[in-house]
C-alpha positions as CSV (number, residue, x, y, z in Angstrom):
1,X,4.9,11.8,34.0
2,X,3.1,10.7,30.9
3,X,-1.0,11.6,31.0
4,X,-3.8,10.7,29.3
5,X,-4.3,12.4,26.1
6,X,-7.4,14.3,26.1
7,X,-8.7,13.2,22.8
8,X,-8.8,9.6,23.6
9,X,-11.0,10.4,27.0
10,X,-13.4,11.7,24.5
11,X,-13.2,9.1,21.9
12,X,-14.0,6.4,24.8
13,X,-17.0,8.8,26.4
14,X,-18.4,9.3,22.7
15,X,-17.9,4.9,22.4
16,X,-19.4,4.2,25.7
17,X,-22.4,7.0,25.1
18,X,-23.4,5.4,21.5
19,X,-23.4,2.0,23.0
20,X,-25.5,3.1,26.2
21,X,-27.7,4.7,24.0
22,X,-28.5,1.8,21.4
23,X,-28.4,-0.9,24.9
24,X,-30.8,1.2,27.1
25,X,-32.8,3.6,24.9
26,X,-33.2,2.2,21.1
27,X,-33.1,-1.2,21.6
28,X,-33.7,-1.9,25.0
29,X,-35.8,-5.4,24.2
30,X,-33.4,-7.0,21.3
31,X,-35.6,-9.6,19.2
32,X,-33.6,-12.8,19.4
33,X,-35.5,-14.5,16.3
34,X,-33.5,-15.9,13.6
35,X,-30.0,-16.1,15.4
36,X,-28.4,-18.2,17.7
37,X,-29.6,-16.7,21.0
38,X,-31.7,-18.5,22.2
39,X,-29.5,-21.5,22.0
40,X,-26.6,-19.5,24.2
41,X,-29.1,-18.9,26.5
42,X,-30.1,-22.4,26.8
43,X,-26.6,-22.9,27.1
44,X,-26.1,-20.7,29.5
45,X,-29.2,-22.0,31.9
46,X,-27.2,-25.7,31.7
47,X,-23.7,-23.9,33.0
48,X,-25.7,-21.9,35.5
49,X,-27.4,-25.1,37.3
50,X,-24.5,-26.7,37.1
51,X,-25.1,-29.0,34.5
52,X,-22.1,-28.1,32.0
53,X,-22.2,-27.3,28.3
54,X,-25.7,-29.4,27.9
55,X,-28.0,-29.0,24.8
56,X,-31.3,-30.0,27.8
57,X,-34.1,-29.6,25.0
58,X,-31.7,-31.6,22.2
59,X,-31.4,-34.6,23.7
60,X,-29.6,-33.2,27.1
61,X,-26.2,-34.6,25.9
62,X,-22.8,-33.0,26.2
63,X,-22.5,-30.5,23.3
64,X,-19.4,-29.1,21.4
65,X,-21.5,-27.6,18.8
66,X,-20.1,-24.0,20.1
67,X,-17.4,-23.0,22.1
68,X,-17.8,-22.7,26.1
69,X,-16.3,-19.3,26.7
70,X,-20.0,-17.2,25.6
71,X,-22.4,-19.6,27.5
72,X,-20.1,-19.1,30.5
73,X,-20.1,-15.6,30.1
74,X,-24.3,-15.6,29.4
75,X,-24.1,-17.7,33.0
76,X,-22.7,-15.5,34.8
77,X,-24.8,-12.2,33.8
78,X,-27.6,-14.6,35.3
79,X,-25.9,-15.2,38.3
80,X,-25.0,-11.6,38.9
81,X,-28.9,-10.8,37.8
82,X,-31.5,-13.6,37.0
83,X,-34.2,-11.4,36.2
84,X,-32.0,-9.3,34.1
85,X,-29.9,-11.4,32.7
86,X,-30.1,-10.6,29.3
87,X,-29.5,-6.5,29.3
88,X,-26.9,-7.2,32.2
89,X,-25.0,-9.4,29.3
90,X,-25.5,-6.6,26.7
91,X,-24.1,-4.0,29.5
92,X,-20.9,-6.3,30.2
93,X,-20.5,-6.3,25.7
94,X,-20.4,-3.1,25.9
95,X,-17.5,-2.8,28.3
96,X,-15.7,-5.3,27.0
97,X,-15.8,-3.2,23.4
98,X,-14.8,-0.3,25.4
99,X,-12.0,-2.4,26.6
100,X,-11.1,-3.8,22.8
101,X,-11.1,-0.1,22.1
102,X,-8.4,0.5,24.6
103,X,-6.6,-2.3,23.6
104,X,-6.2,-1.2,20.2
105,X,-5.5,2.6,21.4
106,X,-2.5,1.0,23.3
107,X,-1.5,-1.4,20.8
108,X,-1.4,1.3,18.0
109,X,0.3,4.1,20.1
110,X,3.2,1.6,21.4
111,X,3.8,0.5,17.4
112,X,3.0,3.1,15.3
113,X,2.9,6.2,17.5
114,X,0.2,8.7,19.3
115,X,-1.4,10.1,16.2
116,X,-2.1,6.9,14.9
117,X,-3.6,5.6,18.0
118,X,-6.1,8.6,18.1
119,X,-7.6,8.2,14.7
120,X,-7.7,4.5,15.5
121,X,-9.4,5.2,18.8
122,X,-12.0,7.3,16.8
123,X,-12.7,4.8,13.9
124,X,-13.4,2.4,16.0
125,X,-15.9,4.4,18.9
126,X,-18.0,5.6,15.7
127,X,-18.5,2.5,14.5
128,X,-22.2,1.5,14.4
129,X,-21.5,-2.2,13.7
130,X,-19.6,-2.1,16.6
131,X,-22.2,-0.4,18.5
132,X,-24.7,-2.7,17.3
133,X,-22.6,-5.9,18.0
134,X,-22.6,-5.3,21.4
135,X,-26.2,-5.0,22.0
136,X,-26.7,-9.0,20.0
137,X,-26.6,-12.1,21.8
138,X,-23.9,-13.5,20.0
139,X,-20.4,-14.3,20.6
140,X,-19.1,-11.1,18.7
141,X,-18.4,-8.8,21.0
142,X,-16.3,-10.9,23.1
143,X,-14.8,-12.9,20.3
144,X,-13.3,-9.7,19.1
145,X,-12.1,-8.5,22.4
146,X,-9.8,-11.8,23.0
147,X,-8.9,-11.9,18.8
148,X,-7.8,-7.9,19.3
149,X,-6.1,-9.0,22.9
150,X,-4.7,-12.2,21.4
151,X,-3.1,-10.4,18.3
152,X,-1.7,-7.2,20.1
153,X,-0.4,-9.9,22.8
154,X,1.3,-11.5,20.2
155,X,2.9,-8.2,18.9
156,X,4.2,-7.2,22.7
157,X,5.8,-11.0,22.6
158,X,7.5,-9.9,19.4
159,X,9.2,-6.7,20.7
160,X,10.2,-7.8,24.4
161,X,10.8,-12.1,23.5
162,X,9.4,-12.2,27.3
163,X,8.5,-16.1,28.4
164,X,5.8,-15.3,29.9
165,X,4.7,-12.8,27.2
166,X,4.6,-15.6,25.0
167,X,2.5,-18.0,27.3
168,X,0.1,-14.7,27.5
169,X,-0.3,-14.8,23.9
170,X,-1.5,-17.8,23.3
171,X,-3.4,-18.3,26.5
172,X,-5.6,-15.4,25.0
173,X,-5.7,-16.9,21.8
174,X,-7.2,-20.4,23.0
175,X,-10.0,-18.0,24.4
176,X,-10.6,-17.0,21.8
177,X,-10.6,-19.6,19.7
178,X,-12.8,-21.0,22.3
179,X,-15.3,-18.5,22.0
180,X,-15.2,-19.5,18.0
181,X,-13.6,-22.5,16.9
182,X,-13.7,-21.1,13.5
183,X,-10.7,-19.3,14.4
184,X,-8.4,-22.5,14.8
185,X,-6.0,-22.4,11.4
186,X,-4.9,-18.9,13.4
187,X,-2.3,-20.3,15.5
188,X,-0.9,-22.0,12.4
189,X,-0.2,-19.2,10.5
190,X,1.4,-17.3,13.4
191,X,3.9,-20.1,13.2
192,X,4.7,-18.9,9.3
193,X,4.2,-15.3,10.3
194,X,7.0,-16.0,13.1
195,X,9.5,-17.2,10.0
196,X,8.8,-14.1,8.5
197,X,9.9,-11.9,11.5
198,X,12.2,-13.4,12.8
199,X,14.1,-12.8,9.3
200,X,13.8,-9.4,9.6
201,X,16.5,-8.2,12.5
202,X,19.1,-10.4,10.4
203,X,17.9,-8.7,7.0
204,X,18.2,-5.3,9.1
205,X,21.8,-6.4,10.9
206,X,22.8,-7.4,7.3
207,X,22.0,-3.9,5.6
208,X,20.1,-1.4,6.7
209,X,19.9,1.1,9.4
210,X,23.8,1.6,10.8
211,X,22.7,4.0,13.0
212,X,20.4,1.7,15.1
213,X,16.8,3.0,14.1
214,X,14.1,0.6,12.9
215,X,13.3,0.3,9.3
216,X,9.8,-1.1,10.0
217,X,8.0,1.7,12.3
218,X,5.2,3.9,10.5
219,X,6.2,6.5,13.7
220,X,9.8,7.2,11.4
221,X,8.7,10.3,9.2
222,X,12.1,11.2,8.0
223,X,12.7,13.7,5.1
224,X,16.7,13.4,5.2
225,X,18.2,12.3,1.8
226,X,20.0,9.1,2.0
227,X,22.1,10.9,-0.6
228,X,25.2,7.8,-0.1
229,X,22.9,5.0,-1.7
230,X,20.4,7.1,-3.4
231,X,20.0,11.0,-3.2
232,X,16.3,10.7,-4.4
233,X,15.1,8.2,-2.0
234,X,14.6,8.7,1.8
235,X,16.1,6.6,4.2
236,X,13.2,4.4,4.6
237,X,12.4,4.6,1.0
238,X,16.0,3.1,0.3
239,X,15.7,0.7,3.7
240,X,12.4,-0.9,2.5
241,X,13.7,-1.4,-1.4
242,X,17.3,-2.8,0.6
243,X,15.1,-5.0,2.2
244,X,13.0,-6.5,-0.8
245,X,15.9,-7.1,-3.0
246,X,18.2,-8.6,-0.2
247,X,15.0,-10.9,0.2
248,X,14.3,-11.4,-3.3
249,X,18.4,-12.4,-3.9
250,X,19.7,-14.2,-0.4
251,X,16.7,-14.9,2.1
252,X,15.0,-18.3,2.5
253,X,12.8,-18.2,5.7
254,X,13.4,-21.5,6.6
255,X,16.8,-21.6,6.3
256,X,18.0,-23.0,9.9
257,X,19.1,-19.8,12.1
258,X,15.9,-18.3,11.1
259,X,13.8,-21.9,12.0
260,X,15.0,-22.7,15.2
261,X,14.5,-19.5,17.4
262,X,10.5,-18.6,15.5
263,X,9.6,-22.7,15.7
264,X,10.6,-22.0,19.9
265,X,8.6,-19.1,20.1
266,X,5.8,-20.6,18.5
267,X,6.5,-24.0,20.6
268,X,5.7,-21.4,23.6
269,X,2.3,-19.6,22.1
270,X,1.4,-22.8,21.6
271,X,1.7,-24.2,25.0
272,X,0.2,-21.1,26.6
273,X,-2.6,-22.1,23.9
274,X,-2.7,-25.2,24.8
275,X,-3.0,-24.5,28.9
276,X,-7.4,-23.8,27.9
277,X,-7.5,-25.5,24.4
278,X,-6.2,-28.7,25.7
279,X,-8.6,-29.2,28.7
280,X,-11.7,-28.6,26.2
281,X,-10.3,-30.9,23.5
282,X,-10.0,-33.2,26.8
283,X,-13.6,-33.1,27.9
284,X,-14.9,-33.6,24.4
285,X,-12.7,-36.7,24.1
286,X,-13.8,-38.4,27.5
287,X,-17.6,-37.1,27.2
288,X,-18.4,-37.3,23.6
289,X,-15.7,-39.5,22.5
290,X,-14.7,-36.9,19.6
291,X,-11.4,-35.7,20.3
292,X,-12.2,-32.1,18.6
293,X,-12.6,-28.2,19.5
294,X,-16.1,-28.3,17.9
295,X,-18.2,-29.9,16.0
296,X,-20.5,-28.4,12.8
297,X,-17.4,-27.9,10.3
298,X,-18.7,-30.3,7.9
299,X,-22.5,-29.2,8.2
300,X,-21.3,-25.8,7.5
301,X,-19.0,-26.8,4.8
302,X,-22.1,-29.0,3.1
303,X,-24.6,-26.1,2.8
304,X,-21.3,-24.1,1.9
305,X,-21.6,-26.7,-1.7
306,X,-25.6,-26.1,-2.6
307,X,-27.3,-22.8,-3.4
308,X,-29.1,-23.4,0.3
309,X,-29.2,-20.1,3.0
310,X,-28.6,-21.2,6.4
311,X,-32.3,-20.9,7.7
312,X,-31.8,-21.3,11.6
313,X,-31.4,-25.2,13.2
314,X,-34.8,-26.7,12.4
315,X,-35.5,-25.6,8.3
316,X,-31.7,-26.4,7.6
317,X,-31.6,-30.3,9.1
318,X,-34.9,-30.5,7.4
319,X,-33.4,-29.4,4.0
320,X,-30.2,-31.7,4.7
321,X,-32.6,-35.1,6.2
322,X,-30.5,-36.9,2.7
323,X,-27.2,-36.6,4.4
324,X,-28.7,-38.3,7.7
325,X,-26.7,-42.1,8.5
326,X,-28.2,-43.6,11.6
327,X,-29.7,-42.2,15.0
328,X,-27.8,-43.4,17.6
329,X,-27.9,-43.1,21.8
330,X,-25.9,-40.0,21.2
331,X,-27.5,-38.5,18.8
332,X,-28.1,-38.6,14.8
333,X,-25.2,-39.0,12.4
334,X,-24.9,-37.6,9.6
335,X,-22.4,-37.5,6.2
336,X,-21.7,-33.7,5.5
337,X,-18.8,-33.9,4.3
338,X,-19.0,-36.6,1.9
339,X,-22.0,-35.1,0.8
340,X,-20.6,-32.0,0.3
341,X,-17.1,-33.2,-1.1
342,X,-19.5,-35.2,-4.0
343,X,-21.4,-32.1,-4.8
344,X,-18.2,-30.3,-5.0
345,X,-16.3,-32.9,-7.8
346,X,-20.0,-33.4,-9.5
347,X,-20.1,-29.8,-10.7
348,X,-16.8,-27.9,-9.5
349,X,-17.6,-25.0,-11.5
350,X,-20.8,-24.4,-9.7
351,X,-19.2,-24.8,-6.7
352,X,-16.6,-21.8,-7.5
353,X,-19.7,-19.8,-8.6
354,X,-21.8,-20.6,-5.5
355,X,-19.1,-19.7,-3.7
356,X,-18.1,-16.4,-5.3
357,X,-21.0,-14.9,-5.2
358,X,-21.8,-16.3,-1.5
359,X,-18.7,-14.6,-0.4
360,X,-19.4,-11.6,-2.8
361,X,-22.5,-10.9,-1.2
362,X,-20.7,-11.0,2.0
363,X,-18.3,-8.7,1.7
364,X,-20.4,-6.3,-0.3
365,X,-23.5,-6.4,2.3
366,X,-22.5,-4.2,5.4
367,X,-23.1,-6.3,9.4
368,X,-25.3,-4.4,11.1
369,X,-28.2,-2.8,8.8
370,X,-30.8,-5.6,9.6
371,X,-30.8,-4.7,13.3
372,X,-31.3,-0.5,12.1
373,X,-34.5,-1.7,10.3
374,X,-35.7,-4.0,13.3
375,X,-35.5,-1.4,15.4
376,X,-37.2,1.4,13.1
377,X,-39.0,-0.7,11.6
378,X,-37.9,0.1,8.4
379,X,-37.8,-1.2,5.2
380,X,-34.2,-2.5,3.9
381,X,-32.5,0.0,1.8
382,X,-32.0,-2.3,-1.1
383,X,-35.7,-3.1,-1.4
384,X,-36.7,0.0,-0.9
385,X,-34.2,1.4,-3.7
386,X,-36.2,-0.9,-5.9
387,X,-38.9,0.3,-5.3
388,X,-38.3,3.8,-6.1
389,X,-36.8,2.2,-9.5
390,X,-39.9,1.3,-10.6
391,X,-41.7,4.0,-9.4
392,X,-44.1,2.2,-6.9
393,X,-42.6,4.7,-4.2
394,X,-41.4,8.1,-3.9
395,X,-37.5,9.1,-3.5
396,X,-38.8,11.7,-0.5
397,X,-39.9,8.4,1.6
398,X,-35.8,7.0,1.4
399,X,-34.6,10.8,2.2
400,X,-37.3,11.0,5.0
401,X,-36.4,7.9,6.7
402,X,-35.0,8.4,10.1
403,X,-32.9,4.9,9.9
404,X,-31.3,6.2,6.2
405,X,-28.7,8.4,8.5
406,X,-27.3,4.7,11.0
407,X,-27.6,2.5,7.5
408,X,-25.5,5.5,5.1
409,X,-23.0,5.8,8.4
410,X,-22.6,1.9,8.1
411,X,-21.9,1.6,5.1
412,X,-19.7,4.6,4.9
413,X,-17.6,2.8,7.7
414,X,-17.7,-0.3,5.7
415,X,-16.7,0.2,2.4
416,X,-14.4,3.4,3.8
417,X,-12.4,1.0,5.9
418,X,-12.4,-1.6,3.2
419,X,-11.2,0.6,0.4
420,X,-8.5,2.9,3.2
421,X,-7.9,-1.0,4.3
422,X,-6.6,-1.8,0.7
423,X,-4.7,1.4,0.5
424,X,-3.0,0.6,4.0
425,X,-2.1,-2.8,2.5
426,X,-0.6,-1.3,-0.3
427,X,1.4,1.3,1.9
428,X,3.1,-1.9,4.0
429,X,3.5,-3.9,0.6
430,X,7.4,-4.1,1.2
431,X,7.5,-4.6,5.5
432,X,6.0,-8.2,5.1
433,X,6.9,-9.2,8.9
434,X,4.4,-5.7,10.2
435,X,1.8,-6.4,7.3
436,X,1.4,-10.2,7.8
437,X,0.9,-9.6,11.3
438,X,-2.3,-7.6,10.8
439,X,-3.3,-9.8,8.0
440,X,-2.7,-12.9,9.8
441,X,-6.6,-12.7,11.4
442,X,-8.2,-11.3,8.4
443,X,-6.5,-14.5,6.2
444,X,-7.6,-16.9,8.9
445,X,-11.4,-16.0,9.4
446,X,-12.0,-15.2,5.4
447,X,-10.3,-18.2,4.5
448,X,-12.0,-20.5,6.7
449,X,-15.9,-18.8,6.0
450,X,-15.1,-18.8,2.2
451,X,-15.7,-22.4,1.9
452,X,-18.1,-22.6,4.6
453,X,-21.6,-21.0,5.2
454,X,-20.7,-17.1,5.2
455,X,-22.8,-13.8,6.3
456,X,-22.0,-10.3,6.8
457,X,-22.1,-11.1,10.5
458,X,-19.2,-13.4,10.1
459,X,-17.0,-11.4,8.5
460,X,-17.7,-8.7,11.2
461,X,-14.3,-9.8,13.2
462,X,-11.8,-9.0,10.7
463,X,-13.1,-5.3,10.5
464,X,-11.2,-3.6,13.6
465,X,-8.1,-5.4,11.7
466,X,-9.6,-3.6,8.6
467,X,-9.8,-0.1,10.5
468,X,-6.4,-0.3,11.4
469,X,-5.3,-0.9,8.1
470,X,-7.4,1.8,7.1
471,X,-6.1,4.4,9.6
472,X,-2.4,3.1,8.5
473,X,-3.9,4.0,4.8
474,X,-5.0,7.6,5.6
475,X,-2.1,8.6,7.1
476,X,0.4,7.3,4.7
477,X,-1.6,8.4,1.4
478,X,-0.4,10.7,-0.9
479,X,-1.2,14.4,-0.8
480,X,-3.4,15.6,-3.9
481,X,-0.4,18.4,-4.5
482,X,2.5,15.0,-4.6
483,X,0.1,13.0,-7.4
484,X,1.8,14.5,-10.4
């Protein structure tokens, strides 16, 4: 009878205590200035009455401006509390990131074996921007519970080819996709990932492996000498090099036997996407005549051309009024993308810098730090470094501040699971099919934001993908005694 390992009770208890404690005793009243918040709440009020996905002080017209699934979930917190809506909502984040927690737990320890789950399990309950995330009203925390869901969903499909695994998948996916549109190019680069793997049993059938075990699994820690082919190599050392000159010399993905049986799989993650996805694209087509997931792609992708900061709703359409067509009965229109595209082919190479050094900035600057010096009211580490550089303040004032220990552990798990993520990349570079896989939301959600407005909070969903590749990284690096 299997039982619950010991270590992972304690990782959840030490994830579920550091969220209780940021939720109910640091930051008990979040400020809701200068996000989105207040709009899902207004949102959320419309769903409540009864009203639907309304925008009541814009106009009260049907909106697709955001996806349905957080409003809903903001609408029911007020039913099951109206005078405490708000921390009820935080309460049911932080479950449902003790749940993503699980989910990757489970996911790692069914692919990649116990040890690797554990360290996983731990990354991710010590994780501040995680612990943060799920005290902000915005769609985070549940957007990364149905991406991690979605994507270890897909990976069960993969091993067991179940119907109805398959229909699971993408059901999950359209959730999430519905709680961020942005995430929509995902479901077409799970049809190339599914090329990809489903060359990989005839590659193995071809060459590898005679004895039946899996050239692709992290859990295979073999030190026997494959002394036939090569007596320096081990046998996954020689089934991995196999593998990438077999590819190199005789595989074409889309040669037909591998085609047919990934484009039916992905025919069925599709439908299952489609079940949710469909019905929304429906109502926006019938109500608002726009035959679309969600509208704002263009806005986002014109201020994604200028040097301009997204500076909440009102300042920003001020600082776009040029773009404005017409008003009409439904509302003003508006020509982003035209705009944008001209600003683009007018000066290309200020476009690539803007948007360098937009997504730069991004990556480099840590999600989570903002809310540490809201709450402690504490100056931001970068202006205060400045400071001390020109000697207007003290270095004992940056060592005496209480918020200097949450903003170091950010950044530690930032740039730790960034640089460990790159190392885990590394590691998988020949086992394309398992390294796509965890790539595949990571490609999808910086691809999309790096030609569109992009913040730290953004790029906050592609981090638990980032730990695992970073727990994949630690334990296959190379001992300091090996290096010579």
């Amino acid at each position: 009878m299997n039982t619950i390992d010991r270590r992972l009770v304690v990782a959840v208890l030490i994830g579920l205590l550091l969220r209780l404690a940021w939720v109910v005793w640091l930051n008990p009243q979040p400020k809701l200035v200068g996000g989105d918040g207040l709009f899902y709440l207004l949102l959320a009020s419309e769903v409540q009455a009864g009203r639907g996905l309304n925008t009541a002080g814009y106009g009260n017209q049907p909106t697709a401006v955001v996806g349905p699934v957080y409003p809903t979930f903001l609408a029911i917190a007020g039913i099951l509390s109206p005078t405490h809506q708000l921390q009820v909502a935080r309460l049911m984040q932080v479950m449902l990131d003790i749940g993503a927690l699980l989910i990757l737990y489970l996911w790692a320890r069914a692919w990649f074996g116990n040890q690797m789950a554990i360290l996983l399990a731990f990354l991710y309950a010590l994780d501040l921007r995680a612990v943060i995330t799920a005290g902000e009203i915005y769609t985070e925390s549940i957007f990364v519970f149905f991406l991690i869901a979605s994507m270890a969903l897909y990976w069960w499909a993969l091993q067991t080819d179940s119907f109805w695994r398959w229909i699971f998948a993408g059901v999950a996916l359209s959730l999430a996709i519905l709680t961020r549109p942005v995430l929509q190019p995902l479901p077409f680069l799970m049809g190339f990932h599914l090329l990809v793997w489903f060359a990989r049993p005839l590659l193995q059938q071809a060459i590898f492996d005679r004895d039946g075990n899996s050239a692709f699994s992290l859990k295979e820690k073999s030190t026997t000498r494959y002394s036939a082919h090569a007596p320096n190599t081990t046998r996954a050392e020689y089934n991995l090099s196999a593998y990438w000159q077999f590819a190199k010399s005789h595989s074409n993905i889309f040669r037909w036997q591998f085609f047919v049986p990934a484009m039916q799989r992905w025919a069925l993650l599709l439908l299952g996407c489609g079940l949710l996805l469909g019905t929304w694209v429906v109502r926006n087509g019938v109500t608002r005549e726009h035959w679309e997931v969600a509208e704002g792609a263009s806005f986002h992708f014109r201020i994604g051309a200028t040097e301009e900061q997204w500076a909440g709703n009102k300042i920003t359409l001020e600082n776009v009024q040029d773009d404005k067509i017409e008003d009409t009965a439904g509302g003003t229109t508006y020509k982003y993308f035209q705009n944008g595209l001209k600003l683009i082919l007018g000066k290309p190479l200020d476009y690539l810098r803007i948007r360098f050094s937009a997504n730069a900035s991004a990556w480099l600057q840590p999600f989570a730090t903002v809310q540490v010096d809201d709450v402690f009211n504490s100056l931001p580490m970068k202006e205060l470094v400045l400071e001390i550089l020109r000697g207007e303040k003290s270095l004992v004032v940056l060592l005496t501040q209480f918020s200097l220990i949450p903003k170091l552990w950010i950044y530690v798990w930032h740039f730790g699971s960034i640089i460990l993520g790159l190392w885990g990349i590394y590691s998988l570079r020949k086992n394309l099919p398992v390294l796509g896989l965890l790539l595949l939301p990571i490609i999808s959600l910086a691809g999309v934001y790096a030609i569109l407005t992009i913040n730290p909070r953004y790029l906050y969903p592609t981090m638990p993908f980032l730990l695992f590749l970073a727990a994949i990284g630690w334990l296959t690096r190379k001992p300091v005694s090996d290096s010579k």
